[in-house]
C-alpha positions, -999 to 999 in steps of 0.1 A, spaced: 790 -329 371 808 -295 363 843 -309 375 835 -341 345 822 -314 321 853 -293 321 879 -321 320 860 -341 295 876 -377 314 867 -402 296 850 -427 314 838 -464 310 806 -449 327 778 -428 321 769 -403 349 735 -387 351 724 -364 376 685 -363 381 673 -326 400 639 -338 419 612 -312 409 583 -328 430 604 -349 456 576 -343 486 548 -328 464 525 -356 456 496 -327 448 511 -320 417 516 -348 396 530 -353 361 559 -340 370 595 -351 389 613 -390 386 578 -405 388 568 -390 353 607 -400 340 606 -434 346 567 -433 331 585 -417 302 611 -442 300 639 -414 306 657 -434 329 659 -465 312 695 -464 305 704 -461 347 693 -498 351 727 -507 335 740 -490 371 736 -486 404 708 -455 408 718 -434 439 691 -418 458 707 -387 478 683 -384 505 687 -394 538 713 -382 565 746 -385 582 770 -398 562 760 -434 562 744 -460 534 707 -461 543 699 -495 531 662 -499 546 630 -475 547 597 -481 560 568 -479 540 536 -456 553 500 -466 558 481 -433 569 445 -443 588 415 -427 599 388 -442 623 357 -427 628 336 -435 653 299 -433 654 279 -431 688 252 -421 702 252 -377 718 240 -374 754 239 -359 788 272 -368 809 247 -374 841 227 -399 826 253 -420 802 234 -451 799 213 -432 773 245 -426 756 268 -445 733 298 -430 739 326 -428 708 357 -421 730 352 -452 752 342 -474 717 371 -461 700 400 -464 729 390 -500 735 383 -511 695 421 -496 691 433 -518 717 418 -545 695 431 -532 664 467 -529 678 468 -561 697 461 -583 663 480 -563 640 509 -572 665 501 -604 666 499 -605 624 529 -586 617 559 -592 645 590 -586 640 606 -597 615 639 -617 610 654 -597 582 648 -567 604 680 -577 623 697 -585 592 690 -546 578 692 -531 615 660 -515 616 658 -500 651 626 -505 656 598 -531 637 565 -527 620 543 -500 639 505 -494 642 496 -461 663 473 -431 666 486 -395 664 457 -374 661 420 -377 679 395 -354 674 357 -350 681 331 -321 671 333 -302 704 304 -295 732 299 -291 765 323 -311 795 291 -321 807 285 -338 769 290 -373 759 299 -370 716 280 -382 693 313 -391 673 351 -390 674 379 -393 648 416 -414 656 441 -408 631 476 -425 625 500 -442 608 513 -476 600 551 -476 595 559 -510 581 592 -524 572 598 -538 535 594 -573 540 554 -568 546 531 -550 517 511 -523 525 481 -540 506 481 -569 529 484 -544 564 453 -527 551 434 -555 541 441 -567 573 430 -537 593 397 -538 575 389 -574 584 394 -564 623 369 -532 619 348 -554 601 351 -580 627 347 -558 658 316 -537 637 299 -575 638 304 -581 673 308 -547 689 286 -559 720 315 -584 728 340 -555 732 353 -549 764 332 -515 783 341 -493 811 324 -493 839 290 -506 848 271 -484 828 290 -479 798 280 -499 764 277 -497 726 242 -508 720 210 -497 724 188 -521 719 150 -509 727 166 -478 705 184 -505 676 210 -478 675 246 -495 676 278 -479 678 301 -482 646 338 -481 634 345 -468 596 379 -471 585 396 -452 558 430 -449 543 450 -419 525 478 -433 501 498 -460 510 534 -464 504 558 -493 502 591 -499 520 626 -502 507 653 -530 516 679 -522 492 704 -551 476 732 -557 494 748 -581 473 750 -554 446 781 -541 429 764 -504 442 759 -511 472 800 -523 482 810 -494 459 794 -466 481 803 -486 518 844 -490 508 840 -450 490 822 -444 529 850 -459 545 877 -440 525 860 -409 533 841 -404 561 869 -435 578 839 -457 586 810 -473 575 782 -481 590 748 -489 575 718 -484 592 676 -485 586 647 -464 594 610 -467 595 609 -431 580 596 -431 548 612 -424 513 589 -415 483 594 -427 448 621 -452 456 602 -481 458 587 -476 427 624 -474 411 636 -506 424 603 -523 411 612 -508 376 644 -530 381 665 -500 390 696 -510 418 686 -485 438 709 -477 473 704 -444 495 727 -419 511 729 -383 522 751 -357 541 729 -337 558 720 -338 595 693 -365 609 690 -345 640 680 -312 626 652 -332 598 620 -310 594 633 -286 626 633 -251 629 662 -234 611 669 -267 593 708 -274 583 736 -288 571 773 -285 574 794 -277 541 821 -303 559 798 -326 553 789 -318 518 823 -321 509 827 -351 520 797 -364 499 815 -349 467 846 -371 480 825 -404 483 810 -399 448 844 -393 431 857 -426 449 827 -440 436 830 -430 398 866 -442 402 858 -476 418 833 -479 386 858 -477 361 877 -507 375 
């Protein structure tokens, strides 16, 4: 931007640089591209491809994952280890309800066919990542338990539907939580000369959509031949990782395609870097792609 302001080229073009001020800050709002486009700041961009530098290695990044953060709690009933048919324990319930929940949600949302299209290494995803429970004794079964995750869902399903979905098979298993599968002879999730039963509650933190960018655009076939000049191939590729604000763009009608020329080894590490050789390669794509827009 520096180079253009000192020559003063005159282009057929407009180039605008946007500085993210909130780019992985959703606790502050009002602030950053998502308070731009609200403002209609950006309006003029749709005329033009909109390039979101923000993912790694040199490459076009032409698919993201959207993000479906879950909890499960899981209600019980607290007792003695030695005598566990008094209990209802919420470890069992909630490793066996999981299965449940994973095995449909695999079964709702395979892979699908534009995944191999966008090479996406890997599909949709439903998984836990935390567990945790209020503490006690060894000797003590819980009166409760928490499993958290994540759903990491390619762009061709909407988030809305996945947690719809997940509701209906906690509600489903919450109705008939005496059919689910026990361990052991003893083990069980109702009580009934006690009418206590054992119960799931599901609950989700915000949601976020997945990106498959155009590939038929204008943008797109500038930025893989500037890649190719460059970097001396191109090779696009897709992740399940999750970019904010993007989606949100291209539904606004922006052509919105992704790149960056940091490392995707070193993301969120220790000592996090890049390499300058890199960098300047990025500079050299972008000039071969202000020049191929001018044709």
């Amino acid at each position: 931007m520096r180079k253009l302001g000192e020559t003063k080229l005159k282009l057929k073009s407009t180039v605008i640089a946007v500085f993210i001020a909130s780019e992985e800050n959703s606790a502050i709002t009002g602030v950053g591209v998502d308070a731009l486009v609200k403002d209609g700041l950006l309006n003029k961009l749709k005329g033009g491809p909109l390039y979101w530098i923000d993912t790694a290695d040199k490459q076009p990044c032409i698919g993201t994952g959207g993000m479906i953060p879950w909890k499960l709690h899981v209600t019980g009933k607290l007792f003695h280890s030695g005598l566990p048919h008094k209990a209802i324990n919420p470890l069992e319930l909630a490793m066996e309800a999981l299965k449940v929940i994973q095995t449909r949600f695999y079964k709702d949302f395979p892979p699908h066919p534009k995944e191999q299209v966008y090479g996406f290494e890997t599909p949709s995803t439903m998984k836990p990542t935390q567990w945790s429970y209020p503490g006690g004794g060894i000797n003590q079964i819980p009166g409760e338990c928490t499993v958290s995750g994540d759903v990491r869902l390619t762009p061709f399903y909407n988030v809305t539907d996945v947690m719809k979905r997940l509701q209906e098979y906690v509600d489903d298993i919450n109705e008939n939580i005496e059919k689910l599968d026990t361990r052991g002879p003893v083990s069980k999730y109702v009580l009934p000369d006690e009418n206590i039963r054992g119960s799931l509650t599901l609950t989700f933190d915000e949601a976020t959509n997945g990106v498959a960018c155009n590939l038929d655009s204008r943008g797109f076939h500038v930025l893989c031949k500037a890649t190719e000049e460059v970097v001396g191939h191109v090779n696009p590729y897709s992740i399940t990782g999750t970019l904010p604000l993007i989606r949100e763009l291209q539904d606004e009608g922006f052509d919105v395609q992704t790149a960056g020329y940091g490392l995707m080894a070193t993301y969120h590490a220790d000592n996090e870097y890049c390499l300058l050789s890199d960098m300047c390669q990025g500079y050299q794509v972008f000039v071969s792609i202000i020049s191929q827009l001018e044709d």
